[in-house]
N, C-alpha and C positions, 0 to 999 in steps of 0.2 A: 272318539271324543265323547265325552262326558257330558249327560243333558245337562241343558241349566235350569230345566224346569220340568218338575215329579210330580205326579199328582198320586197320592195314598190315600184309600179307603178305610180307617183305621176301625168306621161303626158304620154301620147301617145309616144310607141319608146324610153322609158326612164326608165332604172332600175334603182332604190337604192340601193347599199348592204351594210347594215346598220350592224357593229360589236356590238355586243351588251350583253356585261361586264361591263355595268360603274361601278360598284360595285367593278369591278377588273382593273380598268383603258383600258379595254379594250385589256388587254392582251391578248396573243396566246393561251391559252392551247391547248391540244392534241384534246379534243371536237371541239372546233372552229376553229378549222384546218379541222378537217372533214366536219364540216358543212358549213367553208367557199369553201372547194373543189366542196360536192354538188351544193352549190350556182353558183358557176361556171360553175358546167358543164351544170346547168341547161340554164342559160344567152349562153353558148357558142352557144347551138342548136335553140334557139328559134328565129326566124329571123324576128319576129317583135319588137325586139328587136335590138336600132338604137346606142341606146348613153348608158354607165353607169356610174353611180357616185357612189364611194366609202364612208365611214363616220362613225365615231363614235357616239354611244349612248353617249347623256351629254353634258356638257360642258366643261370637265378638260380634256379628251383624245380622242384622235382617236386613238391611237393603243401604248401602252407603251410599246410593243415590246414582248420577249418571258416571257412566265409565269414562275419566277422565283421558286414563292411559289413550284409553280406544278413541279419544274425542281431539289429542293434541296435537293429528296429523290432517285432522278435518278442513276443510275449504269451509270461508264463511256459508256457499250454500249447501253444503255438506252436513254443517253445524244443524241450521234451520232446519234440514229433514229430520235428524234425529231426536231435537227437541219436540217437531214435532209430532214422532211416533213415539214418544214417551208420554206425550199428552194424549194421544189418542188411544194409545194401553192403559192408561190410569184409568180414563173415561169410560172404558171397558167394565173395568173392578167395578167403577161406583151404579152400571148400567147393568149388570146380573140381574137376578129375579131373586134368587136367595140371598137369606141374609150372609153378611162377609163380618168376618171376624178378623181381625189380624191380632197375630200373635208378636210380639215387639219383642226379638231374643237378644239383643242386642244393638249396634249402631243402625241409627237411622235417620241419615241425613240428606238435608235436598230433596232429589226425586226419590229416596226411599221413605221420606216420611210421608211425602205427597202421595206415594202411593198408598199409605195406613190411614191418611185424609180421606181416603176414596173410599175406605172401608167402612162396614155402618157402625163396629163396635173394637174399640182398640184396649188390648191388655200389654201391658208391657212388664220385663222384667226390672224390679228395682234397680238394676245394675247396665241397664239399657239407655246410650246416650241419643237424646232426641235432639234435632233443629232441622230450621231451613235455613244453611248459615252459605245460600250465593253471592249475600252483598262482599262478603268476603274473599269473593272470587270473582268481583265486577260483574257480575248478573245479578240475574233476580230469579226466585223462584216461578220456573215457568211450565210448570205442570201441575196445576191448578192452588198453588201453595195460598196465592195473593188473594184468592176467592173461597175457599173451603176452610180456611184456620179461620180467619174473622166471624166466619160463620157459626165457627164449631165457643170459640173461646171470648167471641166479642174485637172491637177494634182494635180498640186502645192496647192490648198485651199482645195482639196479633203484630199490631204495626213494631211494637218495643224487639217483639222474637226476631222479627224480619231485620227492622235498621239495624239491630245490634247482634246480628247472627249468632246468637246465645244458645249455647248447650242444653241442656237440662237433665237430668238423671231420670230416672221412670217415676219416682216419687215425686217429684218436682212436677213434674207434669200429670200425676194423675191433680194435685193440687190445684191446677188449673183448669182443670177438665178437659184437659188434651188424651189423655188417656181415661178411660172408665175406671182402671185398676192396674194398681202398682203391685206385682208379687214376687218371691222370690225363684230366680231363674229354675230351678229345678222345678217348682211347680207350673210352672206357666201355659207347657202344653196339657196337661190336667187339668188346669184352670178352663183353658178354651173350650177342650171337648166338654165338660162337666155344663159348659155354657149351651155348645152347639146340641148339646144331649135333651136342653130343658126346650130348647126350640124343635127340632124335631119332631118329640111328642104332639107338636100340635097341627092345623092342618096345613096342607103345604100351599094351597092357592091361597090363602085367610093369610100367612103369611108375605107372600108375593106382593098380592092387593095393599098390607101395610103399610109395606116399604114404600110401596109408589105412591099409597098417599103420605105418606108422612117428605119421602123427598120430593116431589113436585108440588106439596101447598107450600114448605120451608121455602119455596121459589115465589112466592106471590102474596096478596094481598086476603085479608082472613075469611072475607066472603068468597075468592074462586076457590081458596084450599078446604072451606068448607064441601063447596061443589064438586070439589074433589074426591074429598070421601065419600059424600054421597054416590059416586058414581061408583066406588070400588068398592062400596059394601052392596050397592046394587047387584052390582059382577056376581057376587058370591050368594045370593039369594037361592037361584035354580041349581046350585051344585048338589053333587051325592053323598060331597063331606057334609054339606051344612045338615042333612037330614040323618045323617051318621051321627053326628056332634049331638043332635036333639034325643035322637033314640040312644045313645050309651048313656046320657044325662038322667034319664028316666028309668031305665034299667039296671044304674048307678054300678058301671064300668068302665073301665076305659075305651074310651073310641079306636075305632081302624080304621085314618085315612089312608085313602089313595090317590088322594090327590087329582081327584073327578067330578 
């Protein structure tokens, strides 16, 4: 049987985690949930390991959200477990230490957009249909849809996506700011690397610290997010990049982190 989840090293400090169901749009099942977990826990510990990028097998999806096929012989508490291990994989994504890109090759709907929600930076192909469209199907987006879109776009167009399970094409959505960038589908994975390429360059703990301040002060009030940073540029004071960083500055080279 066939993985459903690849992970490729295509540059230096660069993972792929390539979903890989086209046959199934790229759907969740209970398999690809497991094997998107190990994926992760494997990228979380490997610390040469700088940038990742997220993406579907093919060209019609990057994640069509949960497997219905595999969900309509489910018992109500059958159901429960699975939504609930689709929310605690997504959780995963947005809990990495490096930054996550997701690559949007095509459809992404439901839990596959929720799982691009999880990601810090979304590129999609122009030709790429986006929504959380469960009102449609008597649920509700429950893989962090209801909490991470309003966050990312505001209320009011999050709550419009949601009631009215609305499509939107990649252009449409970079308009909104649901996506950072709209391109077209053949450049897309050259787009991402070209991204995760401009990140790597720099140092990999300075990057880590970032992300955690920038996602747990977005969680609070502007004085602890401020205490926030404070703390995570603290972190980074006694490292052997930041004296790295100082000495190629002065020497006027490029630096060689290591991320130490």
């Amino acid at each position: 049987m066939a993985e459903t989840v690849i992970i490729q090293k295509p540059e230096d400090g660069i993972a792929v985690i390539k979903l890989n169901r086209s046959n199934a749009a790229n759907a969740l099942s209970r398999q690809m949930l497991y094997d998107l977990h190990e994926a992760l826990n494997e990228i979380k510990f490997d610390t040469s390991i700088r940038a990742v990028i997220i993406t579907g097998e093919g060209e019609k999806a990057f994640c069509a959200g949960a497997d219905l096929k595999e969900r309509k012989g489910m018992e109500d508490a059958e159901v429960k477990r699975i939504v609930s291990l689709i929310g605690s994989t997504i959780n995963e994504v947005e809990a990495l230490p490096q930054p996550v890109i997701a690559a949007i090759n095509g459809a992404a709907f439901g839990g596959g957009l929720e799982l691009a929600l999880a990601c810090d930076i979304r590129i999609a192909s122009k030709e790429a249909k986006l929504g959380l469209t469960e009102t449609s199907l008597a649920i509700i987006p429950g893989a962090g849809g209801t909490q991470r879109l309003p966050r990312l776009i505001g209320l009011g167009k999050a709550k419009e996506l949601i009631f009215t399970a609305q499509r939107l094409t990649g252009e449409q959505a970079e308009d909104i700011g649901l996506v950072e960038y709209a391109v077209q589908g053949a450049e897309l994975m050259e787009w991402a690397l070209n991204l995760a390429k401009q990140m790597v360059k720099n140092a990999p703990l300075a990057l880590i610290q970032a992300k955690t301040a920038i996602n747990k002060g977005m969680q609070t009030d502007l004085a602890t997010g401020l205490k926030i940073e404070e703390l995570a540029y603290s972190a980074l004071i006694p490292t052997e990049d930041r004296m790295e960083g100082l000495r190629a500055f002065g020497e006027k080279r490029p630096p060689v982190y290591q991320g130490k």
